[in-house]
C-alpha positions as CSV (number, residue, x, y, z in Angstrom):
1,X,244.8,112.3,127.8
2,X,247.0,109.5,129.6
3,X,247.3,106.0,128.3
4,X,248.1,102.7,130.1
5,X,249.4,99.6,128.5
6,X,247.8,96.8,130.4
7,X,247.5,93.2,130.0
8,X,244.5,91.5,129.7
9,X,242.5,88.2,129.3
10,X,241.0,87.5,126.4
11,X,239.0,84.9,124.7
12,X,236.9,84.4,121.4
13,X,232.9,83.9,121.2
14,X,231.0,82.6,119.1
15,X,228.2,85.0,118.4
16,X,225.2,85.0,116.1
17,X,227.3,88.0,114.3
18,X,230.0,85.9,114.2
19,X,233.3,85.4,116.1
20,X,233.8,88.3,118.8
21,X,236.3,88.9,121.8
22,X,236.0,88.9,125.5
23,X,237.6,91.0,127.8
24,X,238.7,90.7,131.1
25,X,241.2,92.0,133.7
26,X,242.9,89.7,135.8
27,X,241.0,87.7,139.1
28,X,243.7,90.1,141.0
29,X,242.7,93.3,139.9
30,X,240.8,94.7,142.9
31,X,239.5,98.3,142.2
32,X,239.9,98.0,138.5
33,X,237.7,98.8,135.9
34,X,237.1,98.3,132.3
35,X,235.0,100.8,130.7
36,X,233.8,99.5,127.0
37,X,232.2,101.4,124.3
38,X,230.8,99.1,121.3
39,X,231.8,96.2,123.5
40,X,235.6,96.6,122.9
41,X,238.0,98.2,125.6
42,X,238.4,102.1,125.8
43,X,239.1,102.8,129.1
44,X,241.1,101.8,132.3
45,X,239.8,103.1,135.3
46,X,241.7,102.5,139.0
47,X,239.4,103.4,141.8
48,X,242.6,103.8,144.1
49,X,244.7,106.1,142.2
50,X,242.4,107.8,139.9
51,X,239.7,108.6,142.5
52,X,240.5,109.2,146.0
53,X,237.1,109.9,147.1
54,X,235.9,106.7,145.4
55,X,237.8,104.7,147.3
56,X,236.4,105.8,150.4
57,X,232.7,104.5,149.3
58,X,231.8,101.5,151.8
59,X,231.5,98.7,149.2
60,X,231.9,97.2,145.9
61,X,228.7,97.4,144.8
62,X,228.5,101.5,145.8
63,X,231.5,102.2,143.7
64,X,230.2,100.2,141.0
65,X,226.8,101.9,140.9
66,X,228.8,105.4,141.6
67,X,231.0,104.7,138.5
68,X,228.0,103.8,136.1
69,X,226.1,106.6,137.1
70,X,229.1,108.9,136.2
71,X,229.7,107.2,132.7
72,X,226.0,107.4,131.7
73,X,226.7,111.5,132.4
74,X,229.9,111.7,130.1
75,X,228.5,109.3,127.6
76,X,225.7,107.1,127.0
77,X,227.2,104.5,125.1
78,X,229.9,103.5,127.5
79,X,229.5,100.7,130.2
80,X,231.5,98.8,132.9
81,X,229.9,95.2,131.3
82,X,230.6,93.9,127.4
83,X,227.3,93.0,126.7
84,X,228.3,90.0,124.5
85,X,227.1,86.7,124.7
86,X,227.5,83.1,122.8
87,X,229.4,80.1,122.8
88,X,233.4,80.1,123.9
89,X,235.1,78.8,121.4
90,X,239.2,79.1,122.6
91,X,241.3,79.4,125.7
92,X,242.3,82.9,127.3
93,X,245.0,84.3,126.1
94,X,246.7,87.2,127.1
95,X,247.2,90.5,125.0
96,X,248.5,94.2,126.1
97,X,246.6,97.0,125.1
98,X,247.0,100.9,125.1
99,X,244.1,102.3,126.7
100,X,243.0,105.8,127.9
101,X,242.9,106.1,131.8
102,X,239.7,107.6,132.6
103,X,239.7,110.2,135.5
104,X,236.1,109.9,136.5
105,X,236.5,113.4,138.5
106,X,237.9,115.6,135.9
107,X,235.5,114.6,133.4
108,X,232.4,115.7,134.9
C-alpha cells in the first residue's frame, strides 16, 4: 500500500468523552478526500490522480455520494465525515501525517 505525508488542519474539541481532534484538509484542496475510521484519519483519497473515471462525474455532490457508496462496500466503519461534535477549545494548527492513499478502483 502507498502512503502520503500530508499536512493538515487540526484543532481540539471539547467532547462529552473528553478532549478529541478535528481534522481538516486545507480550503484549497479541491478533489480531496479524507476517509476516517474511529473518527481519526486513515486515508487520503485524490479524485484526480487516483480515479480517472471519478473525475469525469458532473458534480461534487455525485463524486461524494459515488465515493461513500464505494467505502461502505470495502468497509463499513469508514466515512468521508468525523462524526465529532462539542465545544472548540484551541486554534488550528497544522500537523503532517502519513496516511495510506486509497485507490477506490483497485479495492473493489
Amino acid at each position: 500500500m502507498e502512503f502520503i505525508e500530508i499536512n493538515l488542519i487540526v484543532f481540539d474539541v471539547l467532547t462529552l468523552n473528553g478532549k478529541k481532534h478535528r481534522y481538516r484538509l486545507s480550503d484549497t484542496a479541491y478533489g480531496e478526500y479524507l476517509i476516517f475510521k474511529d473518527n481519526q484519519p486513515e486515508f487520503y483519497l485524490n479524485v484526480f490522480d487516483d480515479s480517472p473515471h471519478l473525475s469525469s462525474l458532473p458534480d461534487a455532490s455525485s463524486i461524494y455520494r459515488f465515493i461513500e457508496s464505494r467505502l461502505k462496500t470495502i468497509n463499513p466503519a469508514l466515512s468521508l465525515k468525523q462524526h465529532l461534535y462539542g465545544l472548540r477549545i484551541s486554534k488550528e494548527y497544522d500537523k503532517v501525517f502519513r496516511l495510506k492513499k486509497l485507490d477506490i478502483d483497485n479495492k473493489l
